[in-house]
Every structure is written in C-alpha cells, then in structure tokens.
C-alpha positions in Angstrom: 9.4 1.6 -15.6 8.2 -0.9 -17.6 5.2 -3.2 -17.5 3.8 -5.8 -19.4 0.1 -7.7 -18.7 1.2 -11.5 -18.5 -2.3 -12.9 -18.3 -6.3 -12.0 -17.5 -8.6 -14.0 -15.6 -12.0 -12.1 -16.0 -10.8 -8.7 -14.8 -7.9 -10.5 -12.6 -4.6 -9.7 -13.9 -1.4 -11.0 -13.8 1.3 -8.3 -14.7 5.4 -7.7 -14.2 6.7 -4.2 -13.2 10.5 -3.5 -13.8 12.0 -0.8 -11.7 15.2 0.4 -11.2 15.8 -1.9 -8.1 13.9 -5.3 -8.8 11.0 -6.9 -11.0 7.4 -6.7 -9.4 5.2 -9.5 -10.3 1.6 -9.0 -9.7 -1.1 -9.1 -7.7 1.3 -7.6 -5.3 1.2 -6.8 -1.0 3.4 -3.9 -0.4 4.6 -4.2 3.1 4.3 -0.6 4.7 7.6 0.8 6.5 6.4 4.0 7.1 9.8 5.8 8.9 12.0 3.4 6.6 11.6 0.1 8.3 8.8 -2.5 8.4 8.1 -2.1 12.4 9.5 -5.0 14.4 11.8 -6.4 11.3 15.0 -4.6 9.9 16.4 -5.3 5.7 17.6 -8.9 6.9 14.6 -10.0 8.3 12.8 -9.0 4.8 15.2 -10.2 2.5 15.4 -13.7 4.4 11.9 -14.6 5.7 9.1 -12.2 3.7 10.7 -11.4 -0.1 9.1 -8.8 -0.9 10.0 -6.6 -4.1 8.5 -3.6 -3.2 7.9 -2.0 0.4 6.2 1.5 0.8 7.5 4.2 3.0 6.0 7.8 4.1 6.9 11.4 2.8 5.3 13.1 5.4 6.7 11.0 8.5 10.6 10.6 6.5 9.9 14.4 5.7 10.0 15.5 9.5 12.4 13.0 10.7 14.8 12.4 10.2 14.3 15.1 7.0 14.6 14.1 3.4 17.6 15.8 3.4 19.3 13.7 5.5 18.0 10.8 3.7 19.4 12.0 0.4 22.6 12.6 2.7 22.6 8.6 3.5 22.2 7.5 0.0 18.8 7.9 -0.1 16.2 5.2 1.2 18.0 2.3 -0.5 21.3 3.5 0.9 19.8 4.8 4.7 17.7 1.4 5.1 19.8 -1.1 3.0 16.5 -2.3 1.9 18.0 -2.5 -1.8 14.2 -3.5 -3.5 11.5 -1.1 -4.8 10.0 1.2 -2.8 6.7 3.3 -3.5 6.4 6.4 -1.1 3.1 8.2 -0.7 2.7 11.9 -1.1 2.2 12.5 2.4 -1.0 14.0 2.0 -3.1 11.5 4.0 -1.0 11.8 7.4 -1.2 15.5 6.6 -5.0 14.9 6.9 -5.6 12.2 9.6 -3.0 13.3 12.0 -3.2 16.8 11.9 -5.8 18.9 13.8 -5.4 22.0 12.5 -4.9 21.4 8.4 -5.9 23.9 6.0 -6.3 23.7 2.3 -5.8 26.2 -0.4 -5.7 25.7 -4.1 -2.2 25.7 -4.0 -1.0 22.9 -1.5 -1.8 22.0 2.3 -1.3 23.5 5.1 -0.6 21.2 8.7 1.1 20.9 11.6 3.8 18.0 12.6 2.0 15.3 15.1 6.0 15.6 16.8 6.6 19.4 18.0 3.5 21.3 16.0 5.4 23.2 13.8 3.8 24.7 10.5 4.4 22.8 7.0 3.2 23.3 3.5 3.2 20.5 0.9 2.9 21.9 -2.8 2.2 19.8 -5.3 6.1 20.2 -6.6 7.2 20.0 -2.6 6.2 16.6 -2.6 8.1 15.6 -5.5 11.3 17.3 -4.2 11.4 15.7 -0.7 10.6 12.5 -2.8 13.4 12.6 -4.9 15.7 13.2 -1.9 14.2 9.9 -0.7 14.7 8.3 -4.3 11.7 6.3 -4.4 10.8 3.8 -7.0 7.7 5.3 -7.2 6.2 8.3 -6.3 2.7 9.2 -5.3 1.2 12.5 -5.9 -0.3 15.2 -3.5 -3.8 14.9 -3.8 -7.1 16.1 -2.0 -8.5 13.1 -0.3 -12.4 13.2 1.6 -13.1 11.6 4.5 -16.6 9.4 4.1 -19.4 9.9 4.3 -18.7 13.8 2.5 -21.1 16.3 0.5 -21.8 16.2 -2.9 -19.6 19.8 -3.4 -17.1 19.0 -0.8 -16.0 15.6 -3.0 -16.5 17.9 -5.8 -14.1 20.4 -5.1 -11.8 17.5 -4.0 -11.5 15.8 -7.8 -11.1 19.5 -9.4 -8.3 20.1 -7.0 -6.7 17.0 -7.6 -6.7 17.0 -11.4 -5.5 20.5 -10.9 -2.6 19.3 -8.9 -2.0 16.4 -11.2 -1.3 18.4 -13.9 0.8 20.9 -12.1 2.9 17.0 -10.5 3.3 15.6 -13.8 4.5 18.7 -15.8 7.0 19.5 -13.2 8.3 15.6 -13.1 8.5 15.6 -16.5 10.7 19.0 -16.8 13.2 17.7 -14.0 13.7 14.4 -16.1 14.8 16.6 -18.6 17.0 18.0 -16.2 18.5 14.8 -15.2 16.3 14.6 -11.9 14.4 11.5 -11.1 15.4 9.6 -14.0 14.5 6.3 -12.4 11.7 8.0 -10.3 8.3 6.7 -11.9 5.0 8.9 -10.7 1.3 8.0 -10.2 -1.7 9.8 -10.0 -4.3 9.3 -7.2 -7.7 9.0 -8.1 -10.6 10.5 -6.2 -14.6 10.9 -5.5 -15.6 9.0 -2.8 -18.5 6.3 -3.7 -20.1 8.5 -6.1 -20.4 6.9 -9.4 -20.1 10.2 -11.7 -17.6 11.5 -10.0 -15.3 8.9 -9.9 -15.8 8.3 -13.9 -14.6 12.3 -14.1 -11.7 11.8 -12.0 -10.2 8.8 -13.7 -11.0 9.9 -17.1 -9.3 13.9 -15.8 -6.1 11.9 -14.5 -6.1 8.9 -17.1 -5.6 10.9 -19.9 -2.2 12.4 -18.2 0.6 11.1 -19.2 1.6 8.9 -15.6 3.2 5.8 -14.8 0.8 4.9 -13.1 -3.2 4.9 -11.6 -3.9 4.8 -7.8 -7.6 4.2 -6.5 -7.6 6.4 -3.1 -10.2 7.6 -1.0 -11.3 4.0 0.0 -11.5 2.3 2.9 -12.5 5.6 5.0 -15.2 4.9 6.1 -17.4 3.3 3.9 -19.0 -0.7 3.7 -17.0 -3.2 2.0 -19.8 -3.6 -0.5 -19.6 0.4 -1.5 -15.7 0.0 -2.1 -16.2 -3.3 -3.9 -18.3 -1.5 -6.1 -16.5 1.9 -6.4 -13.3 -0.3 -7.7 -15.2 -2.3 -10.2 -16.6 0.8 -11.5 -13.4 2.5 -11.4 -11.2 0.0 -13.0 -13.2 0.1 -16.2 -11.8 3.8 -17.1 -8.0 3.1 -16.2 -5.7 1.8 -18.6 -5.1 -1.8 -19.7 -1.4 -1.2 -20.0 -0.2 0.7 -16.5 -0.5 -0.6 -13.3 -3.4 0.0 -10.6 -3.3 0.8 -7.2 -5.5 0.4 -4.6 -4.7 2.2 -1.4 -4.6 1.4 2.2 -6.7 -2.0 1.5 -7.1 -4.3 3.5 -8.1 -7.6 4.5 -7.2 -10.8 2.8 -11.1 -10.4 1.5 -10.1 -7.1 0.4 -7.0 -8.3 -1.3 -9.1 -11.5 -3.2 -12.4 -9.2 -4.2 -10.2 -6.9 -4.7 -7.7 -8.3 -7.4 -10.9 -10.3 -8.6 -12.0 -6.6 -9.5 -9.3 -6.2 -11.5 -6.3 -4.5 -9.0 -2.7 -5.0 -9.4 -0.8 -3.6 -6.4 -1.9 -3.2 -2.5 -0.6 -1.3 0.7 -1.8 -1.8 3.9 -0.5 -1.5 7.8 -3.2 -4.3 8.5 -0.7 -7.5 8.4 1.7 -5.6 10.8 -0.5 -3.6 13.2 -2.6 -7.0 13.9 0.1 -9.1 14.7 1.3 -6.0 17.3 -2.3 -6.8 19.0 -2.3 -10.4 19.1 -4.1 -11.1 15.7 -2.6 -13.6 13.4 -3.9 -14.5 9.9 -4.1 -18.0 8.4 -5.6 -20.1 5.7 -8.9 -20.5 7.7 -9.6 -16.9 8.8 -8.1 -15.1 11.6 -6.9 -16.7 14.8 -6.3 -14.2 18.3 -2.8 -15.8 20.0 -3.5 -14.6 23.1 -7.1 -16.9 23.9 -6.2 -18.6 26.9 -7.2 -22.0 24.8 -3.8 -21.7 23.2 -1.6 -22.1 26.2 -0.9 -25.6 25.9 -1.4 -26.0 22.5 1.5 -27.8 20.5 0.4 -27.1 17.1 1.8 -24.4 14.5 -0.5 -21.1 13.7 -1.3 -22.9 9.8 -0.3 -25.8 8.3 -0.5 -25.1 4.6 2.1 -21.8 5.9 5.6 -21.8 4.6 6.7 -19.6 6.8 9.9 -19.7 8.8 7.1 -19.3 12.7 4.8 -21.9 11.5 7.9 -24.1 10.4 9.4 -23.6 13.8 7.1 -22.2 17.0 4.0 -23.7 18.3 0.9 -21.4 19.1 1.9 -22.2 22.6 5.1 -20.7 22.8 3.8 -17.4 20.6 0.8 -17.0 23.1 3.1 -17.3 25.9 5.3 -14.6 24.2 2.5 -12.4 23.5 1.5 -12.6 27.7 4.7 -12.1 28.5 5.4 -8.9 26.5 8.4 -10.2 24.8 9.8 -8.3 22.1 10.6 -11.5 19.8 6.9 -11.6 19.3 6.4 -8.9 17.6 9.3 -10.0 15.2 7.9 -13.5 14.8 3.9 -12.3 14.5 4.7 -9.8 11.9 6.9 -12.6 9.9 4.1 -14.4 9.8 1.4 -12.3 8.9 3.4 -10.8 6.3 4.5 -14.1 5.0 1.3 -15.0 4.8 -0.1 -11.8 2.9 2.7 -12.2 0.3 2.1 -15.9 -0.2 -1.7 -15.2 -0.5 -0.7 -12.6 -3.6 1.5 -15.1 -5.1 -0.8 -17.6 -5.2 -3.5 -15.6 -6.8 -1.0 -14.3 -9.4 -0.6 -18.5 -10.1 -4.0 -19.0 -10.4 -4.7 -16.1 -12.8 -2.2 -17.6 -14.7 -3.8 -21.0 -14.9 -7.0 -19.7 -15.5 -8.5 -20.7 -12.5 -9.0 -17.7 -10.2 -12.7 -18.1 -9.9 -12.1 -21.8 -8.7 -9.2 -20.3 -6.0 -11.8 -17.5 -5.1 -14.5 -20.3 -3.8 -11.9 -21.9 -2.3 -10.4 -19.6 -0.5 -13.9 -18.3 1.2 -14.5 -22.6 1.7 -11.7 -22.9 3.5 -13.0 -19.9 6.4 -16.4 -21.4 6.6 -14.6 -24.9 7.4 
C-alpha cells in the first residue's frame, strides 16, 4: 500500500491510498457487499452509475457460503464478483457476535455458530487471515474482541488486552507469510477498542499503534451509544493514531456521521445505512432525508434532489419511484440504492474538495444550512 496525506483542514484530511487494484482518494464511503455484491446492484451497475474504488465484503458470511475456498477457486473476489476495485474485508468477528446466540470466547479465538444450519466454527486470529487470503482482499481486518455498549469497566478491559494480544499474534503471522510469498498485495489493519472510555481507548491505540500495520480502525462505535459519546470517543482517539496511515471508522453512519466524522479527523467509512434505507423506502438528499413512499409523492413530477448527479434523479420523478416502491417492484431497489449510494459517494468527494480548498468549516455550515432550509 502506499499512502500519502494530500492536504489538512483542521483535523480534516485529504489523503490517496494506492492498492493493488485502484487509487483511493479520501474521505472515502465504502459501499458494503457483504456476500460479494452490493445488494440490488451487480459489478456493472457500480462501475457505471456509483464509482467507487473500494467496496467491503464479509469474512464470516463469504466464509460459510459459498466458502473461501471456493472463492480462491473463482479467482478470488475480484475474479468471483468481477468487481475489479479494492476491496476491504472485515474479520468476521462482529457477525460472529451479533448474529450468533451461542458465541463463546477464549483467549485464543471465538467460538459461534453459523446464523444458516448452526454448525460450530472457530475464528483464530491466523484463521481469519487464511480465509482472507483465499478471498484476496485489498485489505484485511483483524479478529478482534469487540463490546457491546453500555459494558463494565473489566469487561471492556479484558476486551483491549485480548485484542492487543491478538494483534500481535495477526501481524506476526502476516508478516511471516509475506515472506513466504502469501499476501503480497494483502495490506492489514488493526481494530481499535474500549468503548467510550477515555483511558482505555488511549491504551488501546497506543498497544496497536505502535505495531507495525497498514493500517488503524476505530471499532466499537455506533453500538449503542449517543452520537455525542462517539463524536467524542473519535476526536479523542484520532489524536494517538498516526499522521501517515490511514483511519478507519467502522460501521458509521449517517451523512452527519460521515461530515463530524471526517471533520474529526477520519479517512475511510463503511456502512449498510445507504443500502438498507433505500430497501425501506428512505432516500437521502442535499436537504436531509426524504421517505418515497408518503402518499404526498404520488403525483409529484419532480426528481428526489436537484443538486444530484445521479443517473435516478437525472431520469425518474419521485412519482414514478413512490409508485415503484407501492408496487413492490424489484427496479426499485436497484434505482433507490443507486441513488443513495451515489449520493454518499458524491457527499465524500465533495468534502475531500473542500479540504483541499481550505474551506471545510465553510462546507460544514453549509451542509447543516441546507437541512434546516
């Protein structure tokens, strides 16, 4: 990988990430494709309407089906999805967590059950890494012990200590295969933990930071806890990670999110909030959120946003998506989540203009002007 800061704005950043398969710039939305494909779109519908460098896909879910095996079988995800950008898979830990009933830790790796037929699975620390260089992500995430919020004081405690512990055991491993000739292109990040609490989050960044990674991830967030903790968390956060490696936040959020966010001092986002909303008939645009399914939109002959560039707001009228949306037809899904995803991406790029122009403050107000309108 290779990175280079372009420009600062405050604690705004403006960065460019080379991988193996495409050049990042930054702040950057990474659409989620969790089995391999962006629900409702396929690798054309990407590549024409959304542009996106980097997508994200799942260990755990590609893991049980169809089996990293068979991925690596396919020619990997670039090969099995023809997606031919960047992608960043996650260790799989978090779906081990939420979707799991039964899910035991150790000090050695996780123990859960598949959400398809129940059957037992373990994820190691150096599992993780092998299923994801079958996939032959960009970017790989490491296994980490995350804590749902609100959590005790030794609970969040135990979680940082394991996940230093298994950072160390991730990064030592990665760096032997390389040597090997294994996940050459592969870069790794490190996940950083301990919920809200101020000291514990300074020990877990300054633990992982000093490792030598590719990468820094903020997780934990967004679990739970007000916007104005996680605002806070990540501003305290950011200010033990390196200037010269990319930051991660994860599984956030909103276009607030993404603005305070990046404002904070963020580089790269993943979220299934753009995709899932437009499923249910919530569409995002330059003046806040707008629900396509009101009955007030039935005859209504103008597009979702004006200032979007987007091939739906270019083409279809709110009318004809609200009467898609009623009627259950499958095209909506494909044009809502066009949209919305259009409309995340275009939101990142034009942050990353304005930190370049050293006016982010000045888009910040504007952007917050614009819902109040």
């Amino acid at each position: 990988m290779d990175f280079q800061l372009d420009k600062t704005d405050g604690n705004a950043r403006a960065c460019t990430i080379k991988t193996a398969h495409s050049t990042i710039q930054t702040p950057v939305f990474m659409p989620v494709g969790t089995v391999g494909a962006v629900k409702a779109l396929d690798a054309t519908d990407l590549q024409t309407f959304i542009q996106p460098e980097i997508i994200l896909g799942n260990t755990y879910h590609l893991y049980l089906r169809p089996g990293d095996e068979t991925v690596n079988k396919m020619g990997k995800l670039h090969g099995f999805t023809k997606f031919p950008k960047s992608f960043l898979t996650d260790s799989g830990g978090f779906q081990a967590f939420s979707l799991s009933d039964n899910v035991k830790i150790d000090e050695n790796g996780i123990t859960f059950r598949s959400h398809i037929d129940g059957s037992s699975h373990y994820f190691t620390p150096q599992k993780v890494l092998d299923i994801q260089y079958n996939l032959g992500s960009d970017i790989m995430m490491i296994l980490d012990d995350l804590v749902a919020l609100p959590a005790t004081q030794e609970r969040i405690r135990a979680s940082i200590e394991r996940t230093t512990r298994w950072a160390e055991e991730s990064i030592t491993y990665h760096r032997n295969n390389q040597q090997k000739g294994i996940g050459v292109d592969q870069n790794i990040f490190a996940i950083i933990q301990g919920g809200t609490d101020k000291t514990f989050r300074e020990k877990s960044a300054k633990e992982l930071c000093r490792l030598d990674f590719d990468g820094f991830a903020i997780g934990g967030l967004s679990v739970g806890e007000s916007n104005q903790d996680m605002y806070e968390t990540v501003e305290w956060t950011t200010q033990f990670m390196p200037q010269d490696k990319p930051r991660y936040l994860m599984g956030v959020g909103t276009p607030e999110d993404l603005v305070e966010n990046v404002y904070r001092g963020i580089d790269m986002f993943d979220c299934v909030m753009p995709t899932r909303n437009a499923r249910n008939g919530t569409l995002f645009t330059s003046y806040g959120k707008l629900n396509i399914k009101a009955a007030r939109y039935k005859e209504d002959h103008e597009t979702l946003d004006p200032e979007c560039g987007c091939m739906v707001c270019q083409t279809y009228s709110k009318a004809y998506l609200n009467h898609l949306f009623r009627a259950r037809e499958i095209t909506y899904f494909r044009l809502a989540t066009i949209h919305n995803l259009y409309y995340y991406l275009n939101l990142m790029r034009e942050m990353r203009e304005a930190i370049l122009e050293h006016r982010f403050e000045a888009f910040r107000e504007q952007f917050y002007q614009k819902r109040e309108g």
